[in-house]
N, C-alpha and C positions, 0 to 999 in steps of 0.2 A: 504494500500500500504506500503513498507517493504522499507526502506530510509537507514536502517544499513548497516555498513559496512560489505560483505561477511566475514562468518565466527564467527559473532557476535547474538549468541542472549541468549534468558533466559528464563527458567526452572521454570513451575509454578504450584502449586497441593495445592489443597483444605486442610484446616487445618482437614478437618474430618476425611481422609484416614490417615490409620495406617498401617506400611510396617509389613509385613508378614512377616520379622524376626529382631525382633529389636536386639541394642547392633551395637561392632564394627564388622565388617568382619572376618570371621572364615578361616582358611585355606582351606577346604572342601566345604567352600560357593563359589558359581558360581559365576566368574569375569566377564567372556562374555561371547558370542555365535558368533560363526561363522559358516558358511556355507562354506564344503568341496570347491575344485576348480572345481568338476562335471567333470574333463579329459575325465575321463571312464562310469561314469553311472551321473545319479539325481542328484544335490548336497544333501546332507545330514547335519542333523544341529550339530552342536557340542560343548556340553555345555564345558568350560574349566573350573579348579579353581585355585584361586589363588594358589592353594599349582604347580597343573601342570604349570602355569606361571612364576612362581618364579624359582621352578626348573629346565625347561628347561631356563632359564634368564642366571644362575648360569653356566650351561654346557656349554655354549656356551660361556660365560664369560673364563671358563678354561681351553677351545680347542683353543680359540684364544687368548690366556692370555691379557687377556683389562686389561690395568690399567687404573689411573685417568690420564694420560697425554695423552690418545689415543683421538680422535676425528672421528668421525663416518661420512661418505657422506651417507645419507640416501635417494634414489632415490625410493625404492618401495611403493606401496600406505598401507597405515597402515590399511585397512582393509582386509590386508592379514598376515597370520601370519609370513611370512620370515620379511617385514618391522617392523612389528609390536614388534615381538618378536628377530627376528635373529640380526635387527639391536639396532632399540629403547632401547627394555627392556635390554639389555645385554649390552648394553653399560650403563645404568641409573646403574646397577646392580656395576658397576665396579668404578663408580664414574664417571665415563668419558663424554666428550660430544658428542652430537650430532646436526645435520644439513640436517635438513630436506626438500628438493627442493620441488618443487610442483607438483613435477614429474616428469617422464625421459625424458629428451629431449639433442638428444647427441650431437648438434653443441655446446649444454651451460655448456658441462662436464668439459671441460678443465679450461673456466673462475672459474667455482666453483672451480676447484682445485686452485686454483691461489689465490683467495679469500677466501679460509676457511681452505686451508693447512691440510686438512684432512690426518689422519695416514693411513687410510682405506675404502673398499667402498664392497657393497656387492651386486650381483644383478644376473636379469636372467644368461643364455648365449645370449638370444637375443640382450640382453641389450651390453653383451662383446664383443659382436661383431659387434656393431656398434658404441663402445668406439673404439674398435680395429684398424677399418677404418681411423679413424683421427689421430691416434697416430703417424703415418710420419710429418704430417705436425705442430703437436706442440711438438714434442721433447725436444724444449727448456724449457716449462711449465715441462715436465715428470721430467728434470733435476733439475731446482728447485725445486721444488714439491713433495720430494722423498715419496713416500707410505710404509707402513711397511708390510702389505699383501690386498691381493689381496680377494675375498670369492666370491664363484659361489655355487649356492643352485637352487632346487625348478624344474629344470630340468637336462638330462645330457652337460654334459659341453665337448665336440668333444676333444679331444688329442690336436689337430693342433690349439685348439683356445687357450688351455691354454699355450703350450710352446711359442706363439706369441706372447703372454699377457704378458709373464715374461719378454722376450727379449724386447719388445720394452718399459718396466717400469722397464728396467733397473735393469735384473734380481731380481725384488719381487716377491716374493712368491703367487702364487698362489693356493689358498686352495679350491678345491671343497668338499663337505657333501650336507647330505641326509635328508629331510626334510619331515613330512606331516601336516598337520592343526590340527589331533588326535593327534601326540604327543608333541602339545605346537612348534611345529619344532624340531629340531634337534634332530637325531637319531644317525647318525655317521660322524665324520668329518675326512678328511687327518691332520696328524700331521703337527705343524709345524717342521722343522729345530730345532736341527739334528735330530730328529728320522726319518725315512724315510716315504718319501711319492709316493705311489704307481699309477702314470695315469693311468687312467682308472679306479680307485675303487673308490669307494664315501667314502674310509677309514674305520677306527675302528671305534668298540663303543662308542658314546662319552657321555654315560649320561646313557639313558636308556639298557637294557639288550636286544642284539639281537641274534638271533637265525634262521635257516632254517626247514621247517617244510614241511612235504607231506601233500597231500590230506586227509589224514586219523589221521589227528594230528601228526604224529612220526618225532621226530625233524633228523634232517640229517647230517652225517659226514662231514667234509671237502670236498671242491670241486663238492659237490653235488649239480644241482642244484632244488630248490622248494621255496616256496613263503618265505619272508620277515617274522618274527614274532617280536614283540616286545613285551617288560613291562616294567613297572618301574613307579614313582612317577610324570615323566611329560605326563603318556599317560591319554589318559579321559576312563572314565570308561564306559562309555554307550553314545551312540547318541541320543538325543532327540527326543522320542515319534516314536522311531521305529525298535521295536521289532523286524523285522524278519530280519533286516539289524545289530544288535544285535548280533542274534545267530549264522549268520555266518562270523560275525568278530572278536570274540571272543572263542579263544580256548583252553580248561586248563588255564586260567588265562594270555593266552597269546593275541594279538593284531594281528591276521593277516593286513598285509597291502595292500595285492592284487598287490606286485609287486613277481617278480623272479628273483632270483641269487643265488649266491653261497659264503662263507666263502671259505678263502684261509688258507691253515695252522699255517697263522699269523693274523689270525683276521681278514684282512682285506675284507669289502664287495664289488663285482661286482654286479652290475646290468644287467639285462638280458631285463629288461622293464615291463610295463603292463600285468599282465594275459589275462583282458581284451582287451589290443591291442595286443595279439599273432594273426597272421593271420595263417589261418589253411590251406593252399594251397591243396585242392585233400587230405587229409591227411595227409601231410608233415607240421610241426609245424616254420612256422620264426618270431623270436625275430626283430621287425622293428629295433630297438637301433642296431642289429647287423651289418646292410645294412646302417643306417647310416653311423656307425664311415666309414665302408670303404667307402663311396661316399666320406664324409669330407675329405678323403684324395686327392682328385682328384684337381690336382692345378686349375680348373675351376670355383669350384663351392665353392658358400658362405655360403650358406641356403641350408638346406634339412631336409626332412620330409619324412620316409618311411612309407607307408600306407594301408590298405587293399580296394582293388576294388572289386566290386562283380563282379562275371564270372557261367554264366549259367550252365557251368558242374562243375568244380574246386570248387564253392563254394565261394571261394576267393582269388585274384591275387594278385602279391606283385606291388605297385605301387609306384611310388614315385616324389615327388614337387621339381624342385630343382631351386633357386635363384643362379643364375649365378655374379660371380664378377664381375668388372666395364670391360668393356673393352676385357671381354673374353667370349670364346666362343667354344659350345662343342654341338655336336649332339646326339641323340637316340642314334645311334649305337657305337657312341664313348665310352657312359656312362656303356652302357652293356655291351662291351669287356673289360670295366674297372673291373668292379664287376666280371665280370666273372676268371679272372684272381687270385681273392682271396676266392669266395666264391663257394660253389658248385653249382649247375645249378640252382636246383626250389626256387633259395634262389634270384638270377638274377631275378630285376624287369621286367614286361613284360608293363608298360606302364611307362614311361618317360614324366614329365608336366612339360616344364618350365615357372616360372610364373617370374612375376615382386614383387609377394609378400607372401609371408605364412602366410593365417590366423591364429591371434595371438588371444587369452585369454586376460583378461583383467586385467593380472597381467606380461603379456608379453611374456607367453610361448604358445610352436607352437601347434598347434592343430591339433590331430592326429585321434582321432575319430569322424566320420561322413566329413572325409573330401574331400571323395569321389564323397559324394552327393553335397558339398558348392564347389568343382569345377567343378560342373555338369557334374563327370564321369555314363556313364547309367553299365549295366551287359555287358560285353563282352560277346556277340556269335561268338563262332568260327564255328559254322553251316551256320553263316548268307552268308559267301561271301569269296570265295577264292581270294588271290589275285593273280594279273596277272601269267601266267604261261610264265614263261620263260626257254629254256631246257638248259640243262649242259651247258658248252661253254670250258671246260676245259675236257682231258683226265681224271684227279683226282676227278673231280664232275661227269662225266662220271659215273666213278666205283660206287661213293656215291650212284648216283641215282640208280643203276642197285641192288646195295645190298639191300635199302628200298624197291626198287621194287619187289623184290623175298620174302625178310622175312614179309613183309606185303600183299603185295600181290595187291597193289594199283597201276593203273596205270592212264594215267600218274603221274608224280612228276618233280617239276620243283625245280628251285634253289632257288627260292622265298618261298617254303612252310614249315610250323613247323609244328611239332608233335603234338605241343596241339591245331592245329586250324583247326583240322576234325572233321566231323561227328562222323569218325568211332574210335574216341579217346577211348572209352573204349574196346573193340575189340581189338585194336594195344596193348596197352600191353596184353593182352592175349598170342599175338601172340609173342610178346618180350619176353616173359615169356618161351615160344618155343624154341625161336629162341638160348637161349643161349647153347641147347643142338648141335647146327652143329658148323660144324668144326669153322664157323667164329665167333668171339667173337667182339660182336660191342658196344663200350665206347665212349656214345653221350652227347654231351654238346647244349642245342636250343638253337640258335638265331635268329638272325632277316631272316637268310637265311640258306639252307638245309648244302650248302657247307661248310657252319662251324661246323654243328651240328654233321657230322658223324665221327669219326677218327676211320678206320677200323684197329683191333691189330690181325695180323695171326698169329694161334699155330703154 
């Protein structure tokens, strides 16, 4: 039976065994292993060495200029590389201290500020947005307490959380960069002050060498977009004991990272998201990140997670989780006339979840693949069941109906039905495909009902 105190014990090995490399620690010798965060696929293991830990320690040290006076709030768990290395090693690196909690828990943020006067603090956006929440009511701690910046990593961080971030701590700086477990962490970070810092990009280079690259290895101009490539001294060379995960992350010496974006003509990186979270609607390609930021903008909603639904004909539906703030309140059809407003139509979620929670990861970010199936969405049939049939009731839906009904050739059509929730869904564009030869030229947007969907434009 085990009497010690948590956290305490000791290390014990037979005088016979002889380590397999003797001497001090090599730069090149394996420090640790860790195991990717699995978002998108398996996790994968990933040997690091100290030359890649020290170096990313270093970068990170001189994107956020740490000195020895800085003091670190360390919330993430250290068996993840942003804790481990974003905050720990790069503050140890600069002289500086740190303060390490037991983990996040956001009613106990403000007292830790108060008592460790921390210069800085670095975490999810899950995390900053439920620091975010309480920031009204201890204002007085934010005032004493002043922070020198701000650091958001490890997922994207919404526009509207960071400029909230800043305003209520009292304009500090908040710095989001781009991070993966291959390269030690930090790949690009936003400057600080004065160089400019651009919302919405996860910033320039900050360490390692990054690049945009197609399918076929050829790296890509400015503003292009194609997957993430990196190199440099903090990325790991090879995954452990697996060859074929190997050969296609590794390109000309470069590091594919299996996200997507683009270089701006100043360097700075955009994200586009996951390759492997692109949902492929019917053939039409949506970047969930992009359906994000605009929901994030909807004064309703706290949380959001755009996602992919399966859909018996389409393949895959854009779907999306959204956590509602305290005390507000927003329907289906509200959310969709919102997106629809900024985005183009098949880009408009077609199922709306609102939960009380987003499954989170166990380092605090939202979880976007398989989460379909963890909120028990099944395949949307649109064969399965029309809904109620309701006829025009207006002169204008009138006309609507009369126009589908001629260029498709269906009858009836009520005000209640969408394009994509027939049988004869592949047939109709055939027939759309027709139709744009007669005089009438019809520019449709689906929603939840026909009479929104049609705006007839006469030659």
């Amino acid at each position: 039976m085990l009497t010690a105190e948590a956290g305490i014990f000791t290390l014990t090995g037979s005088s016979a065994e002889y380590p397999a490399k003797g001497g001090l620690a090599q730069s090149e010798d394996v420090a640790l292993v860790l195991h990717t965060s699995g978002t998108t696929s398996r996790p994968k293991i990933v040997p690091l060495t100290h030359a890649n830990l020290c170096t990313s320690a270093e970068n990170i040290q001189l994107a956020l200029q740490l000195s020895q006076s800085d003091r670190s709030l360390n919330m993430m768990p250290l068996f993840h590389i942003h804790g481990l290395v974003g905050v720990l090693l790069s503050s140890l690196s600069a002289g500086a201290s740190v303060v390490c909690t037991p983990g996040f828990y956001a009613p106990n943020f403000f007292d830790w500020l108060e008592t460790f006067r921390p210069t800085w603090y670095s975490a999810v956006p899950t995390m900053h947005q439920a620091i975010l929440a309480r920031t009204e009511a201890n204002s007085e701690t934010i005032a004493l307490c002043p922070l020198r910046l701000i650091r958001s990593s490890s997922a994207p961080l919404p526009i509207r959380v960071m400029m909230e971030l800043e305003r209520a701590f009292n304009n500090v700086q908040v710095i989001e960069s781009y991070g993966m477990t291959e390269a030690a962490h930090q790949m690009t970070s936003n400057p600080l002050a004065p160089r400019e810092r651009k919302p919405g990009s996860v910033g320039v280079a900050a360490g390692p060498e990054v690049a945009i690259m197609d399918q076929a290895g050829k790296k890509l101009p400015a503003e292009e977009i194609g997957e993430v490539v990196i190199r440099g001294a903090n990325v790991t060379s090879a995954y452990e004991n697996n060859p074929s995960a190997n050969e296609s992350a590794f390109t000309k010496g470069w590091f594919r990272t299996g996200d997507l974006g683009y270089l701006d003509t100043n360097g700075y990186l955009f994200l586009k998201g996951r390759i492997k979270e692109t949902i492929n609607r019917g053939g039409e390609k949506i970047f969930p990140r992009e359906v994000d930021e605009v929901l994030q903008d909807h004064p309703a909603v706290r949380q959001v997670v755009t996602f992919a639904a399966p859909h018996t004909l389409l393949g895959e539906e854009v779907a999306a989780a959204i956590v509602l703030k305290e005390n507000a309140s927003a329907t289906e059809l509200e959310i969709k006339e919102f997106v629809s407003q900024k985005l183009a139509d098949f880009k408009v979620p077609r199922v709306v979840l609102f939960v009380d929670e987003i499954p989170k990861g166990p380092t605090g970010k939202l979880q976007r693949i398989g989460l379909a199936e963890k909120l028990g969405l099944r395949a949307s049939d649109p064969t399965a069941k029309r809904p109620e049939f309701v006829p025009p009731r207006t002169a204008r839906e009138e006309q609507l109906v009369n126009i589908w009904t001629f260029v498709l050739g269906v009858s009836p059509i009520g005000i209640n039905d969408n394009f994509f929730n027939w049988e004869e869904i592949l047939s109709w564009r055939l027939k759309l495909s027709i139709a744009y030869s007669n005089p009438c030229t019809l520019n449709y947007h689906s929603r939840s009902s026909l009479s929104n969907q049609l705006l007839p434009t006469w030659r």
